[in-house]
N, C-alpha and C positions, 0 to 999 in steps of 0.2 A: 504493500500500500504506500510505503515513504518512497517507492520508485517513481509510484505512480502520479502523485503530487507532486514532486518533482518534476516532473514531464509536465503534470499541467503547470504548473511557477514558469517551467521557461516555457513552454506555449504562449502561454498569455500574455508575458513580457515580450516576446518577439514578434505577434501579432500588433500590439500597441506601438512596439517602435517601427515598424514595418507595412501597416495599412496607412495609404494617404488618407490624410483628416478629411477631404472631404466625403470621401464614403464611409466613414464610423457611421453607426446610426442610421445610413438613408436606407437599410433596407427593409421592406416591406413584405417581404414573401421568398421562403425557401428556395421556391425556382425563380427569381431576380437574380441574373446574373448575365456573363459575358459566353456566349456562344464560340468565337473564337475562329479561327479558322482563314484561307487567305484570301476572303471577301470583308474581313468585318471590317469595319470604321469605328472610331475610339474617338468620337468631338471631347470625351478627358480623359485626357494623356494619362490620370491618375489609375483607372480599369485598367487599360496597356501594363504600368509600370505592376500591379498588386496583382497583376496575372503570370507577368514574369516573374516577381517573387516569392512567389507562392510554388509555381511551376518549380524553380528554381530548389526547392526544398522538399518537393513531390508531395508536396502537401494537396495540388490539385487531386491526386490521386494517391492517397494519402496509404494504404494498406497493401496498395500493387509493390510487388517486387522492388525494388532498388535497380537488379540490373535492365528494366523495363522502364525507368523514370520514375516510378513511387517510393515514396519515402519505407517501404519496410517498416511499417509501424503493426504493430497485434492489435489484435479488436480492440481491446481495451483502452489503449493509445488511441486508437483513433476515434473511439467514442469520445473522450476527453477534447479531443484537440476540436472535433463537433460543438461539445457545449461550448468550447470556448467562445468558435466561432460565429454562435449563436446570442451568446455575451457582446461581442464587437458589435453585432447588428450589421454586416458589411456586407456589398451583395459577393454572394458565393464568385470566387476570382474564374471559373471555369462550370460550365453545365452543357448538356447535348448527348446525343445518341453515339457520341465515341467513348465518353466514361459510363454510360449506366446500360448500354447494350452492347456493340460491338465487340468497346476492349475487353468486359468479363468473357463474350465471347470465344476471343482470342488465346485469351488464359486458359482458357479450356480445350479448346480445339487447335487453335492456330500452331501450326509450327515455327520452331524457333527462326527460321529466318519471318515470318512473318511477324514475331512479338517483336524482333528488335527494328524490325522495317517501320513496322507502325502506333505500336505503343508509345513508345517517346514522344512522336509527334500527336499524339493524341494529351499526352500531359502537359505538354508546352504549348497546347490548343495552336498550334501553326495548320491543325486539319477539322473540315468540320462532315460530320458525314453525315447521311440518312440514308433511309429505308427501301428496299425495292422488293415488296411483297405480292401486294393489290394486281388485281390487272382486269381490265373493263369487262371480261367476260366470264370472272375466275367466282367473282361475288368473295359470301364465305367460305367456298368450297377452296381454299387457298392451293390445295393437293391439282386442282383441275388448272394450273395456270399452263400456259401458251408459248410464253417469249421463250426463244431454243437458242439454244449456244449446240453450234458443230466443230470439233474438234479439226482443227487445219496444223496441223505440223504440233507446236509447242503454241499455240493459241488457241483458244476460241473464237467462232463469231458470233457475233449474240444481236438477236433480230427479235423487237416483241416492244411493249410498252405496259410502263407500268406505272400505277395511278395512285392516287393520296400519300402521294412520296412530298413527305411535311416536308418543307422547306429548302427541297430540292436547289430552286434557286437560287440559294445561299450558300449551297454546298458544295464541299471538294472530290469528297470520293463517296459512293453507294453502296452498302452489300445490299445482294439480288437474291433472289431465286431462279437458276433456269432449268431449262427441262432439256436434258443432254441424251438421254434415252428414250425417243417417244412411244417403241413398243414394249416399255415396262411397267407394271403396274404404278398409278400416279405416283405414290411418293415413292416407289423405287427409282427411278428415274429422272431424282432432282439435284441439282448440284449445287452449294453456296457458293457465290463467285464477289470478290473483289473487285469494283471497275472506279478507274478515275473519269468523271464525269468530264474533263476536259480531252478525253477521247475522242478523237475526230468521228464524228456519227451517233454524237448522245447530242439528246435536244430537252428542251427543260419548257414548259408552257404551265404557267400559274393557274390556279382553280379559284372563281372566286366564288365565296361561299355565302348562306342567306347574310350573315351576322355583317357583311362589308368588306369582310377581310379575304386575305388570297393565302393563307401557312400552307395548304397543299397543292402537287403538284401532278402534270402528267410528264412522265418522262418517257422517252422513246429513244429506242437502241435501233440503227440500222446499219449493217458491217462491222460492227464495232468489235474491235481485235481487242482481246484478254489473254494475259499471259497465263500458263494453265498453272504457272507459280501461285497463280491468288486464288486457287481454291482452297477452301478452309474444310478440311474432312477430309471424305472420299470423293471422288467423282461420281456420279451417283448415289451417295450418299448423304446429300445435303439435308434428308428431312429431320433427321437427329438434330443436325448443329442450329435447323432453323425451328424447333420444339425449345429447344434450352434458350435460346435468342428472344425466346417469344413469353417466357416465365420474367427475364431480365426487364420485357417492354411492360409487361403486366403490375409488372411491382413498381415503375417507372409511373404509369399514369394514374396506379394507385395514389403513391407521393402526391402527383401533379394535383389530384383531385381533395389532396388534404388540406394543401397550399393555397387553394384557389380561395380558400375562405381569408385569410390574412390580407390577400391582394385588395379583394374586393370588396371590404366593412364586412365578410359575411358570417363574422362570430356572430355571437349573444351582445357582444356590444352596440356592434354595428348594426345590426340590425334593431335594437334597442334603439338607438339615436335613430336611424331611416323612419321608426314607428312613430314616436316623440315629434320630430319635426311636423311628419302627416298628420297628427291628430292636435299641433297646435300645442302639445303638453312639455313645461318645462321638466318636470321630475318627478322622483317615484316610480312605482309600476305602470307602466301601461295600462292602459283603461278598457282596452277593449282584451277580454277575459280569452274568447280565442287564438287571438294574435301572442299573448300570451303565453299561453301553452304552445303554439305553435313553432316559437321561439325555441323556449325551453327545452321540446323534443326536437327538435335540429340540434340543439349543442349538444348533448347527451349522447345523440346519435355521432357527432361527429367526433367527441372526445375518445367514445370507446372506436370508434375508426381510428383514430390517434394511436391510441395506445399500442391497439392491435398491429400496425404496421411499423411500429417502434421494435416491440420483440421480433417481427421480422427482420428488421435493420440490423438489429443485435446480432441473429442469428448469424445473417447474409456478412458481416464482420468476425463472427466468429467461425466462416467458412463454410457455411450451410447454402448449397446452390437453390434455388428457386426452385420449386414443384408444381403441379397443378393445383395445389392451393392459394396460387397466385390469382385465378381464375375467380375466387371470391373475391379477393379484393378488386377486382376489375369490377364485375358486378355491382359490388357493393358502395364501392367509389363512384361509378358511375349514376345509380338513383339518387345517390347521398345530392351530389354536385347539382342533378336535375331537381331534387326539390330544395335544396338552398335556393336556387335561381328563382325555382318557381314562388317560392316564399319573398323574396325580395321584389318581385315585379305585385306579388300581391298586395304588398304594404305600400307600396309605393304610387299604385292607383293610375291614374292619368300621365302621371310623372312618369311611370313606365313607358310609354309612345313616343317618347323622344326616338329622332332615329341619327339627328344632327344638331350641333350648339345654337342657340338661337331658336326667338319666339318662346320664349320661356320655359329652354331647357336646356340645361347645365352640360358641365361632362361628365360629371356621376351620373345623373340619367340615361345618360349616349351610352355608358360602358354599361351601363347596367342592362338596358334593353338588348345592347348588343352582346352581353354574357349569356342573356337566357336563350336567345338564336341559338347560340352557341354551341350550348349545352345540348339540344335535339343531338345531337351529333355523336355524344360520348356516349352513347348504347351501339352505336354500330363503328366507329375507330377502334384501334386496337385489337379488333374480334368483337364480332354482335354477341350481345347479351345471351341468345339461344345458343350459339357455340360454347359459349363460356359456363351455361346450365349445364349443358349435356359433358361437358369437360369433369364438371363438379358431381355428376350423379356417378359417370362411369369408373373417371380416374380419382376422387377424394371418397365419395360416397360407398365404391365395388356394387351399383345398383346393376342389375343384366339390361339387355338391349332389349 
C-alpha cells in the first residue's frame, strides 16, 4: 500500500506541474478529449503540448506494454493515476478507436511486427483510425458482408464499400472486414485487414444524419492494394479477431453512454435546474411530483450503470478481456441514454423545438433537441438491440435456439 501512494504522490505532483493551466478544470465529460491523428488541428497549442507529455510517459496508454509505448503500469497503478486524472478535471490528452478497440486488439492478435509498426503511433496519437464493418447490404447480419479482397502476389485487392464508418473522414488508417473466401461458409471466409485510407482507391463521403450532424461515413474501396503483412489473425480467419474487436466497441459505447450525462446537464442536477427554470421555481423540490420521480429513477438507474461498468474497468485492468456480457451493457446503455434524452426534451417542453440559435432559443436547447435525434440511433450502432438480446440469451444466459 506505501508503494502504492507513492505512485499516486508523484502522479499527482507531475500531472500538476505538467498539464497547461489552461485545461485544469475545463473538463466536462470523460470522453472530452483530443482524437489525434494526422488531420487534427490544435487552435491551443496547450492539447498539442499535454498530448505529447502524457504520450511521452505512456500515460496515454497507461497499462500497454513499455516496449509498445505504454507506460507498464499494473491495474492498480493505473487505476490511481485514473482518479488522479479525474482530480485535475483535464480533458483526457488522447481518446479514439486506436486505444479502446484496435490497439487491445492488436495485443491480442496482432503480431509482433504489427505491435511495434502501430502501437506507438497509436500512443503518441500521430494515427487516428476507424471502423470498417457495416456494409449497405450486410444490415445486422454483419457474417453476410460483400466487399472481397483477392489475393495478387503478396497483396490484396479489396473492392466493396462500407458504411457508418464514424468518422472516416478524419481518419488515417481503417481495420475492415473482407470476404477472401466466397465459397466458405460466411464467417469462414472472412479476413481482418489493415488499410491506410490514403491508399490510392479508398474514397470517404460523409453521412449526414437526422440530428444535423455528419460522424458517419460511406467509404468505398476500388483496387485498393493491401499488403497481406496487415492481416491480423489468419486469413480467413478474421471472424474470431472481429468477435473480441467487437466486446472492446461494446464496452467503449457502454463508457460513451455513461458520459453523455456529464456532457449534457443530464445528472439529477441538471436536470433538476432544466425542471426549476421551466416551472419558474427558485428552490426546493420540484413541484410537479412526477417529474420528480422521474428524475430520481434516471439517476439510480444510471448510478448502478456507473458502478456496474467501473468493476468492468477494474476487471479489463486487471487483465480480464471482454465477453459477451459486454452485450448488456450495450443494451442497457443504450435505453439508459434514450430515456435520459427523452426525459430532458420532456421537461423542457417547447424549448425542446429548437433546431437552431435564434427566435428564442439558446444553444442548450439546439444540443438538446439535437441529442434526442440522436439518441434514435444508439439501438441500432454498434449492433441493434435484437442482436445484442439474442447474444445475451445464447452466449450469457446458455438459453437453446
Amino acid at each position: 500500500m506505501s508503494e502504492l501512494e507513492t505512485f499516486r504522490d508523484a502522479a499527482r505532483d507531475w500531472l500538476l506541474a505538467n498539464c497547461p493551466p489552461s485545461l485544469v478544470g475545463s473538463q466536462t465529460s470523460e470522453l472530452e478529449g483530443n482524437w489525434g491523428g494526422r488531420k487534427a488541428v490544435y487552435p491551443d497549442p496547450g492539447v498539442k503540448l499535454w498530448l505529447d507529455r502524457m504520450a511521452g510517459r505512456g500515460w496515454t496508454a497507461p497499462s500497454w506494454p513499455r516496449e509498445y509505448g505504454g507506460a507498464g503500469l499494473s491495474p492498480a497503478q493505473a487505476k490511481l493515476l485514473s482518479q488522479e486524472m479525474a482530480r485535475l478535471r483535464a480533458p483526457v490528452p488522447l481518446i479514439g478507436f486506436g486505444l479502446t478497440m484496435i490497439g487491445p486488439t492488436l495485443l491480442q492478435y496482432g503480431t509482433e511486427e504489427q505491435k511495434r509498426e502501430h502501437l506507438p503511433r497509436i500512443v503518441r496519437g500521430e494515427i487516428r483510425w476507424c471502423q470498417g464493418y457495416s456494409e449497405p447490404d450486410a444490415g445486422s447480419d454483419l457474417a453476410s458482408l460483400q466487399t472481397r479482397a483477392a489475393r495478387d502476389g503478396e497483396h490484396f485487392i479489396v473492392n466493396g464499400t462500407k458504411v457508418w464508418t464514424s468518422y472516416a473522414d478524419e481518419c488515417d488508417w481503417i481495420f475492415a472486414l473482407v470476404r477472401t473466401d466466397p465459397a466458405a461458409k460466411k464467417q469462414d471466409g472472412i479476413t481482418f485487414l489493415l488499410v491506410d485510407l490514403e491508399t490510392p482507391g479508398v474514397s470517404v463521403r460523409p453521412i449526414r444524419l437526422i440530428s444535423g450532424s455528419s460522424p458517419f461515413c460511406e467509404t468505398h474501396f476500388e483496387n485498393v492494394r493491401v499488403p497481406v503483412r496487415n492481416v491480423v489473425g489468419q486469413v480467413n480467419g478474421g471472424w474470431s479477431v472481429a468477435k473480441a474487436l467487437l466486446g472492446h466497441e461494446r464496452s467503449m459505447i457502454a463508457d460513451a453512454f455513461g458520459a453523455t450525462r456529464r456532457r449534457d446537464g443530464g445528472d439529477a442536477a441538471g436536470l433538476v435546474d432544466l425542471a426549476r427554470r421551466q416551472l419558474g421555481e427558485v428552490g426546493g423540490a420540484v413541484a410537479d411530483e412526477g417529474l420528480r420521480e422521474a428524475i430520481a429513477q434516471n439517476e439510480m438507474d444510471t448510478r448502478c450503470f456507473l458502478l456496474t461498468l467501473q468493476r468492468t474497468r477494474d476487471a479489463a485492468k486487471a487483465g480480464h478481456r471482454p465477453g459477451p456480457e459486454t452485450s448488456i451493457f450495450k443494451v442497457y446503455g443504450t435505453e439508459l441514454n434514450q430515456r435520459r434524452c427523452d426525459l430532458a426534451v420532456r421537461i423542457a417542453g417547447p424549448d425542446a423545438l429548437g433546431w437552431e440559435e435564434g427566435a428564442g432559443f439558446g444553444g442548450d436547447a439546439v444540443q438538446r433537441t439535437r441529442d434526442w435525434l440522436r439518441s434514435r440511433g444508439n439501438s441500432i450502432e454498434g449492433g441493434t438491440s435484437e442482436i445484442q438480446l439474442n447474444i445475451i440469451a445464447k452466449r450469457v444466459l446458455g438459453l437453446p435456439d
